[in-house]
C-alpha positions in Angstrom: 9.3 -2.2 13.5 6.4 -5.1 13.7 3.8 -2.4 14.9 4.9 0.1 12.3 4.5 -2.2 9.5 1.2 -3.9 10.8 0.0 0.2 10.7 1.3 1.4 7.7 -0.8 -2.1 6.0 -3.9 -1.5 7.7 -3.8 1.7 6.8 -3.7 0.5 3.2 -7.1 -0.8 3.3 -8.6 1.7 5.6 -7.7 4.2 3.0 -9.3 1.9 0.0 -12.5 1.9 2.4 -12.8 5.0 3.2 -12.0 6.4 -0.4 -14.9 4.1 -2.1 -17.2 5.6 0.3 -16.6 9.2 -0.7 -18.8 9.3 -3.6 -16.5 11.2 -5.6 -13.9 10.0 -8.1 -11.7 12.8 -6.8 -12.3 12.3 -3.5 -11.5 8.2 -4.0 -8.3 8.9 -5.7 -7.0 10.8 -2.7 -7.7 8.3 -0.3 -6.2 6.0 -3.0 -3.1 8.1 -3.1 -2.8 7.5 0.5 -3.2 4.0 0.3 -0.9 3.7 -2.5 2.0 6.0 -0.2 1.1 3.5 3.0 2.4 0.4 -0.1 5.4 1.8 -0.4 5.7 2.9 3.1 5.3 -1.0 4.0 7.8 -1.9 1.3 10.5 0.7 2.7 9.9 -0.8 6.0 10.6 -4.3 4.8 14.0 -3.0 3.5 14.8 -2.0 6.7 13.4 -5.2 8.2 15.7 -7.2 6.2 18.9 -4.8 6.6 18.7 -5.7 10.3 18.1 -8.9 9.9 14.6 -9.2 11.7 13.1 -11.0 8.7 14.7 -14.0 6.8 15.1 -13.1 2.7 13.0 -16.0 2.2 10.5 -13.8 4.1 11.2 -10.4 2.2 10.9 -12.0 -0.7 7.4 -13.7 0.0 6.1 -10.1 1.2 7.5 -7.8 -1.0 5.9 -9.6 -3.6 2.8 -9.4 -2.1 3.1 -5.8 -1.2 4.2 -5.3 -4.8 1.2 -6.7 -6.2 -1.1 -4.3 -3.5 1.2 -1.2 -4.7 0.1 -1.8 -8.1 -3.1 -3.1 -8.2 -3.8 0.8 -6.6 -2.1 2.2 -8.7 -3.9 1.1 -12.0 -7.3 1.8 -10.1 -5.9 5.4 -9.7 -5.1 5.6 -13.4 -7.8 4.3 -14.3 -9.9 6.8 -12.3 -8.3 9.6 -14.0 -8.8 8.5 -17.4 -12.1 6.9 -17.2 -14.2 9.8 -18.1 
């Protein structure tokens, strides 16, 4: 569950990285959209992490809001993508 969710946030900001370097607003908003799918992939996890009890709610709630803040930071950059020109 650790490794999954230490993946799914690094692949959060590979994605941003990646996608800035395309060159193309298109192409950045796709790697955005997959950044923005790894958020909520984290934030699903850390449902799960707290169903089972790995994680303390004092913990979920410190991350979730983080993650929640990530999710939509991204996703007002991908809106603002799409209706910037």
């Amino acid at each position: 569950m650790r490794d999954q969710i230490q993946r799914a946030a690094v692949s959060i900001m590979a994605n941003i990285a990646e996608g800035f370097d395309s060159r193309s607003d298109k192409a950045f908003i796709n790697f955005l959209n997959y950044a923005y799918r790894s958020a909520t992939e984290v934030q699903s996890l850390l449902y799960v992490a707290s169903d089972q009890k790995y994680i303390s709610d004092a913990e979920f709630d410190n991350i979730y809001s983080e993650i929640k803040k990530i999710h939509g930071l991204i996703g007002g950059l991908i809106k603002y993508l799409k209706t910037s020109k």
